[in-house]
C-alpha positions as CSV (number, residue, x, y, z in Angstrom):
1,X,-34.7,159.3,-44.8
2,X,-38.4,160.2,-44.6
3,X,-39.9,163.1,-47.0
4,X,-39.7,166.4,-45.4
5,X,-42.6,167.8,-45.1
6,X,-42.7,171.6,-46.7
7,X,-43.0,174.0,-43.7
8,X,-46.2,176.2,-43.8
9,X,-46.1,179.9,-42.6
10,X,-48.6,178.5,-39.8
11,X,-45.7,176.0,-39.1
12,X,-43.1,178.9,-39.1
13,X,-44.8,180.9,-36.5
14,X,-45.1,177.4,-34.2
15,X,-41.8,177.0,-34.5
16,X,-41.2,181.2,-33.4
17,X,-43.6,180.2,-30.6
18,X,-41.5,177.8,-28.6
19,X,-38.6,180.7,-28.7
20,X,-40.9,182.4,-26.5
21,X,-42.2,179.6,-24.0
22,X,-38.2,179.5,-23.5
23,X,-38.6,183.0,-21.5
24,X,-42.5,182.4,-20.7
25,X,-42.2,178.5,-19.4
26,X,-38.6,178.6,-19.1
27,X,-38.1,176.2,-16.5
28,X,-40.1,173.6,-18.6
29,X,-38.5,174.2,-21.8
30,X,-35.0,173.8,-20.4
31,X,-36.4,170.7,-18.6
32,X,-37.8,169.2,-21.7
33,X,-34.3,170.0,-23.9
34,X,-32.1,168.0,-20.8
35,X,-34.1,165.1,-19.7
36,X,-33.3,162.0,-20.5
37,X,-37.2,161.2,-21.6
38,X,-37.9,161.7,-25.2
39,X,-39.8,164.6,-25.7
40,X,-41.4,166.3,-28.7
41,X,-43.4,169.3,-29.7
42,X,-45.8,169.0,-32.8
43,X,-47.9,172.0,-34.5
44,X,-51.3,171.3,-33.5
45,X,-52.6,173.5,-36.4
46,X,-51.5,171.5,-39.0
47,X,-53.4,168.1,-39.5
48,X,-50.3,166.1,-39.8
49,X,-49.0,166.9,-36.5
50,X,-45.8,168.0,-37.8
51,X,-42.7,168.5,-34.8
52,X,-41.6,171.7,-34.3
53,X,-38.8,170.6,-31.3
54,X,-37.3,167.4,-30.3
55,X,-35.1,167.1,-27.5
56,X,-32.1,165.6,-27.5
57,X,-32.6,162.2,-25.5
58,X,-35.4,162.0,-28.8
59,X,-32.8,162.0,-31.2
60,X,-30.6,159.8,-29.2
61,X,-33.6,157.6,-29.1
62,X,-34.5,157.7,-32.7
63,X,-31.2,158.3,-34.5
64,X,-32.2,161.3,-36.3
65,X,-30.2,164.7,-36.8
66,X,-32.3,167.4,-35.2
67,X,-33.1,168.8,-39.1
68,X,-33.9,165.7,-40.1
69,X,-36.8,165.3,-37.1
70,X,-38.2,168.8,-37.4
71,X,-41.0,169.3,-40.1
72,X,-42.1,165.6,-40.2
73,X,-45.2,164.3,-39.3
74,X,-45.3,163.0,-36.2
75,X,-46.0,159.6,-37.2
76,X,-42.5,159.4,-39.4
77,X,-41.3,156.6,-37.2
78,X,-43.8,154.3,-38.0
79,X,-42.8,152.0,-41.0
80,X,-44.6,152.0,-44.2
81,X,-48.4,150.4,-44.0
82,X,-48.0,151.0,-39.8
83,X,-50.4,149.4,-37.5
84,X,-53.9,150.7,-38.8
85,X,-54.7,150.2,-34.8
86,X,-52.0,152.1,-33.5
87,X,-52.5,155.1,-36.1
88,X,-55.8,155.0,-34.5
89,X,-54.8,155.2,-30.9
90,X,-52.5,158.2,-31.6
91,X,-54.9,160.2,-33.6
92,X,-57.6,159.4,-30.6
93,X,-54.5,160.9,-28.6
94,X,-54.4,163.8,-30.4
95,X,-57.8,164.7,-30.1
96,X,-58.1,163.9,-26.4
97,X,-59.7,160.9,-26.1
98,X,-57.5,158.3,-25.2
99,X,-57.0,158.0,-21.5
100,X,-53.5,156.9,-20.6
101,X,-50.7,155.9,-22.8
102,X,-50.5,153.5,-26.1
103,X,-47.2,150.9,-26.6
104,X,-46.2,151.7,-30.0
105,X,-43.5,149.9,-32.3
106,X,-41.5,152.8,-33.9
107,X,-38.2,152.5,-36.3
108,X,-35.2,154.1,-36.0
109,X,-33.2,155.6,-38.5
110,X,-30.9,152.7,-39.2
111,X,-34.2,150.2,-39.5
112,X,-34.1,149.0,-36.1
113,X,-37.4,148.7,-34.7
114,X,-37.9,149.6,-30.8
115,X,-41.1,149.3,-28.5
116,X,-42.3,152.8,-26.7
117,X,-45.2,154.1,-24.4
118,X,-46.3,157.7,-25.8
119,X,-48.2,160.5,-23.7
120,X,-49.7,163.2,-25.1
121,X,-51.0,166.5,-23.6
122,X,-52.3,169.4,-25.5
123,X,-50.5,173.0,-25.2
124,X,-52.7,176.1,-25.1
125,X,-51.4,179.6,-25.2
126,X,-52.9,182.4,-23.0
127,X,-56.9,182.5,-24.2
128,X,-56.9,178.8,-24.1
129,X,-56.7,177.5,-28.0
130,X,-54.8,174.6,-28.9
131,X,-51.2,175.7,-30.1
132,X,-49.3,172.5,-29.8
133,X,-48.7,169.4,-28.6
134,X,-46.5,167.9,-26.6
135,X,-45.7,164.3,-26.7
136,X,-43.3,162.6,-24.7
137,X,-41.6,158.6,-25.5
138,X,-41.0,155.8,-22.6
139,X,-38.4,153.2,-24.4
140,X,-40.0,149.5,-23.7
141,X,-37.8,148.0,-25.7
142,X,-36.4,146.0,-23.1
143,X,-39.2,145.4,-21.0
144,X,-40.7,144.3,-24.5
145,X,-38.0,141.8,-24.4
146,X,-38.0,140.7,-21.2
147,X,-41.5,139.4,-21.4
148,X,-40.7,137.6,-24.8
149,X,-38.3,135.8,-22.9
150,X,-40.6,134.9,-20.1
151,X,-43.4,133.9,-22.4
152,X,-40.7,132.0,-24.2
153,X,-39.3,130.2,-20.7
154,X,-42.8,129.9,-19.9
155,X,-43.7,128.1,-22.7
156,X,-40.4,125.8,-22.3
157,X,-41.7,124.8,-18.5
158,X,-44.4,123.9,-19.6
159,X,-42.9,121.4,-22.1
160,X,-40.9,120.5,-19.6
161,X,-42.9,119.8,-17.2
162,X,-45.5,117.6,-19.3
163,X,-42.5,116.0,-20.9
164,X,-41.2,115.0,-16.8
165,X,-44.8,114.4,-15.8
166,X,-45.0,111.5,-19.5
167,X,-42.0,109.9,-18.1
168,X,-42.8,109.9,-14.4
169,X,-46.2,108.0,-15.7
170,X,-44.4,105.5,-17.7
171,X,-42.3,104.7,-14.9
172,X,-45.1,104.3,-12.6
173,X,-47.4,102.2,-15.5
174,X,-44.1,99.9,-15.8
175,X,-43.5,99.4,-12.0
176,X,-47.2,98.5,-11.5
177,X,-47.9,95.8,-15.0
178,X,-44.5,93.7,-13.7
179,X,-45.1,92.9,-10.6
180,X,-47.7,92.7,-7.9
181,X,-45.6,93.4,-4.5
182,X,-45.9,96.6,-3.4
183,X,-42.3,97.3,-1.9
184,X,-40.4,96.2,-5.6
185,X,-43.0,98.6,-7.3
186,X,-41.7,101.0,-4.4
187,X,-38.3,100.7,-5.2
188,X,-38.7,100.5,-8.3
189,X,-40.5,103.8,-8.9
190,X,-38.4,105.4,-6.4
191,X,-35.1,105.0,-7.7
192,X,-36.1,105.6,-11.4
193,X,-37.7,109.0,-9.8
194,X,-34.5,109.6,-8.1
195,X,-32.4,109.0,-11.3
196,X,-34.7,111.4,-12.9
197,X,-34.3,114.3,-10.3
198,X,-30.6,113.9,-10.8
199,X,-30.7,115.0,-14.1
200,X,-33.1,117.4,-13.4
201,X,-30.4,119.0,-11.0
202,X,-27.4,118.8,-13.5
203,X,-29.7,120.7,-15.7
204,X,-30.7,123.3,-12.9
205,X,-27.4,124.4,-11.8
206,X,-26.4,124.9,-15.9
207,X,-29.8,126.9,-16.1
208,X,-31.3,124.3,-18.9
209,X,-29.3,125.4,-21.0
210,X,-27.5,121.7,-21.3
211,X,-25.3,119.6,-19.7
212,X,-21.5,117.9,-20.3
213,X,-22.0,114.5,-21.0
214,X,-18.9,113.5,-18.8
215,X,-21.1,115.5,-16.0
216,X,-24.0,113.6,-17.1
217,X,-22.1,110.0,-16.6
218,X,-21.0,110.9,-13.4
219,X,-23.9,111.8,-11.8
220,X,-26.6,109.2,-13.1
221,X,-23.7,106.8,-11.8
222,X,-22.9,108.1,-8.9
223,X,-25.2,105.9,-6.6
224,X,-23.6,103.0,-8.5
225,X,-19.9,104.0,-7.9
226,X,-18.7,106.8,-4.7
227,X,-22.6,105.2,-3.0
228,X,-21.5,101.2,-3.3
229,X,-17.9,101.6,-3.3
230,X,-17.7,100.6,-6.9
231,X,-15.7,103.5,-8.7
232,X,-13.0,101.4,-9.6
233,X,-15.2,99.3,-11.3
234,X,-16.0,102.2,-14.0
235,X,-13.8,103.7,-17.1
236,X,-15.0,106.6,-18.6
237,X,-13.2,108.0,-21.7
238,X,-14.5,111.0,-23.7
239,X,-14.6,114.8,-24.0
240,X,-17.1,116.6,-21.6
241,X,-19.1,117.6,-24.7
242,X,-22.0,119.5,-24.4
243,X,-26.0,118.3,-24.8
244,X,-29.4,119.4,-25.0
245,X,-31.7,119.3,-21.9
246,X,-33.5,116.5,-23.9
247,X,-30.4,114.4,-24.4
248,X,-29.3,114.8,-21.2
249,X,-32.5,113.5,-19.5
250,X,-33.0,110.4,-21.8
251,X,-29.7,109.9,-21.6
252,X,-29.6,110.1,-17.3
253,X,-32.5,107.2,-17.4
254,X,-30.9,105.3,-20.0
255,X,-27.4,105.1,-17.5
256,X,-30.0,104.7,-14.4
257,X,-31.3,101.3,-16.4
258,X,-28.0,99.9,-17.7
259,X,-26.9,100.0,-14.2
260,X,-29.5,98.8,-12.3
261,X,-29.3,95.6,-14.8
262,X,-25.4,95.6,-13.9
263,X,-26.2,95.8,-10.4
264,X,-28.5,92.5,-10.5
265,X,-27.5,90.7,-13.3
266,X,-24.2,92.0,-15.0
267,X,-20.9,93.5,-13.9
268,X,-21.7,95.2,-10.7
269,X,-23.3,92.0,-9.4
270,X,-20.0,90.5,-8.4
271,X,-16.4,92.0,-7.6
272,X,-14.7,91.4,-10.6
273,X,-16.9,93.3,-13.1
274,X,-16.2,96.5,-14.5
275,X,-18.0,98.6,-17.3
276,X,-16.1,101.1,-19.7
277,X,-18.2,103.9,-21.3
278,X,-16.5,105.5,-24.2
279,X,-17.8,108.1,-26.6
280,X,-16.2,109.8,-29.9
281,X,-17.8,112.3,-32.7
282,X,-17.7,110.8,-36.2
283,X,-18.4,112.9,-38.9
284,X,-20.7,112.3,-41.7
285,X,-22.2,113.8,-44.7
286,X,-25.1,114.4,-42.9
287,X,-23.1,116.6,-39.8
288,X,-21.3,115.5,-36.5
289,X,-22.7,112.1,-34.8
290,X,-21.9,111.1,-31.4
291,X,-20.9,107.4,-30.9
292,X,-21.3,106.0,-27.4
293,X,-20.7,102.4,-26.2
294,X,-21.6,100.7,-23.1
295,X,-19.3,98.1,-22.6
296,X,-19.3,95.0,-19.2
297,X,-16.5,93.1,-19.3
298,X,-15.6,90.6,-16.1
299,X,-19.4,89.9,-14.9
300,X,-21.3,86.3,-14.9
301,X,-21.9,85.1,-18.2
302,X,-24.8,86.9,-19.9
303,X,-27.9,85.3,-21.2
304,X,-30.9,87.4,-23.2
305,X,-34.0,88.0,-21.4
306,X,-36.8,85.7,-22.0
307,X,-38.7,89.6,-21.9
308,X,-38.0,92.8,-22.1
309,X,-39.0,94.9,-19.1
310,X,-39.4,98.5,-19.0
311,X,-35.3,98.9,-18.7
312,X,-34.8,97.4,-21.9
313,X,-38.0,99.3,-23.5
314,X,-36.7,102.4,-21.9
315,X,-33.3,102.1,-23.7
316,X,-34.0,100.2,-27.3
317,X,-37.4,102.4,-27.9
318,X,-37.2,105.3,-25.8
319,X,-33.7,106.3,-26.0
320,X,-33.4,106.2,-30.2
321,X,-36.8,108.2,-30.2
322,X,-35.6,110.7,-27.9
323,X,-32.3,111.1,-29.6
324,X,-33.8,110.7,-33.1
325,X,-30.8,108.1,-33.1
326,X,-30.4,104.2,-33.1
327,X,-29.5,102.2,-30.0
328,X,-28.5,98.3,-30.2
329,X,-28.3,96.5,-27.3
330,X,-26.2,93.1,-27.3
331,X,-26.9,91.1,-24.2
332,X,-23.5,89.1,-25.4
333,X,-22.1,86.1,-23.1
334,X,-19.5,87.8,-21.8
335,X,-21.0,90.9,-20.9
336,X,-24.1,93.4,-22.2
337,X,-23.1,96.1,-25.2
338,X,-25.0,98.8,-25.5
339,X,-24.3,100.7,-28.5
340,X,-25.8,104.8,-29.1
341,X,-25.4,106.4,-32.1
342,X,-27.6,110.3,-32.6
343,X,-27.2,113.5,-34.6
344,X,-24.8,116.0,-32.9
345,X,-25.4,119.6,-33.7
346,X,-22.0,121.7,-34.1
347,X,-22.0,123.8,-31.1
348,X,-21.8,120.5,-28.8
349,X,-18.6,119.9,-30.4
350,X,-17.0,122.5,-28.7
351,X,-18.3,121.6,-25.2
């Protein structure tokens, strides 16, 4: 607890005075002792400011017994080495010259620090000198807060955004160097944007705060399954654990890419195909990875590329990058493996 600061005989007769602006401004006193504002009266005679009264909803505030508020300086709140610029605004207060209010961070008595807009108006008695002060304290602690958090999601769009706006120009740059007609570049754009959007959606409707990864699966291949009549053709076995915004959209392109070369080359381009997508957490020294395998079984035999095109460059570069993982991809003969391996951070586990 702060010093108390020895009361003066000056101090002593300030604090006698506010017994009589109980009968002479009763109405105010009374309102000043019940409000739920903080209020505070402070000896202007003394140069510290000391407080002679403090309401209740001030002590509530603060955290302070009554007799551990009255007698300090009216500055107490303010930690050690305080804001040289906000000691400045409150003695410009005190003297007048301040218009308005000043946001100051106080502490409370337990150490806990909390945000407040301070008024003060002088108190004169009957010939007009300065007796007191009164000072009263607007809690911004949460507004304080709440604009943290909006610079903070601010900040996070914006990341966002220029992230979305990298990829949407890669998919765009891609479509355009492979070929020359305009409806494939079309398409192709098109439906990578479309993959992309679903994500984005998945993500929406759990407020970016992440996405199940058996949610994810299902929607990037939805337009390959419930769209083409193909959902028998899929087997999905894992957990729906829980990842990050970022995995979630690298991962939603990567499925879009895989399945589009199923579509026209593997699996889905015949009736028998079928493609199994399993995923398990192995631990490691280093913490939790996740292990996920694309697997085609039942498709026309497979031959590598004589190139890769974006699909491939999207999934071997992009994808480990993203996930700070590896990714192999096996265009074997009987059907293309693609295996994902990436760091896993607890909390996912329990998704």
């Amino acid at each position: 607890m702060p010093e108390l600061i020895e009361k003066s005989s000056s101090q002593k007769v300030a604090e006698a005075d506010v017994e009589s602006f109980r009968e002479e401004l009763g109405p105010f006193v009374v309102a000043a002792e019940t409000t739920r504002m903080a209020m505070v009266f402070t000896d202007a005679k003394e140069p510290a400011n000391p407080i002679i009264f403090a309401n209740d909803a001030f002590l509530e505030l603060t955290g302070y017994d009554r007799d551990e508020v009255l007698g300090q300086s009216f500055n107490f709140l303010m930690a050690r080495g305080g804001d040289s610029d906000a000691l400045a605004r409150i003695d410009a207060a005190f003297l007048g010259i301040a218009k308005g209010g000043s946001e100051i961070v106080y502490r409370r008595k337990d150490g806990s620090e909390f945000w407040s807009a301070i008024l003060i108006s002088p108190v004169k008695d009957q010939n007009g000198d300065l007796v007191q002060h009164f000072a009263s304290f607007v809690d911004l602690t949460d507004h304080k807060q709440e604009q943290a958090q909006s610079r903070m999601l601010i900040d996070e769009l914006n990341h966002r955004v220029k992230n979305t706006l990298a990829t949407v120009q890669a998919i765009v740059w891609q479509a355009l160097r492979n070929t020359t007609d305009l409806e494939v570049v079309r398409e192709s754009i098109e439906s990578r944007l479309f993959a992309l959007s679903h994500s984005h959606d998945l993500l929406t409707r759990e407020n970016w705060e992440g996405a199940g990864l058996l949610d994810l699966v299902n929607t990037a291949l939805e337009p390959f399954g419930i769209a083409n009549g193909r959902a028998e053709h899929f087997v999905i076995s894992g957990r729906n654990i829980r990842v990050s915004p970022k995995v979630a959209l690298a991962l939603g392109i990567a499925f879009h890419e895989l399945a589009t070369n199923a579509v026209k080359y593997g699996a889905f381009s015949n009736k028998a195909g079928s493609v199994l997508i399993s995923w398990i957490i192995e631990p490691s020294p280093e913490g939790n990875r996740l292990m996920l395998c694309w697997r085609e079984k039942g498709g026309p035999s497979v031959t590598p590329p004589s190139r890769k095109g974006f699909g491939s460059r999207v999934i071997e570069r992009g994808l480990a990058h993203e996930l700070e993982g590896t990714v192999d991809l096996d265009y074997r003969a009987n059907g293309v493996v693609c295996t994902v391996s990436f760091p896993l951070p607890d909390s996912a586990c329990d998704g």
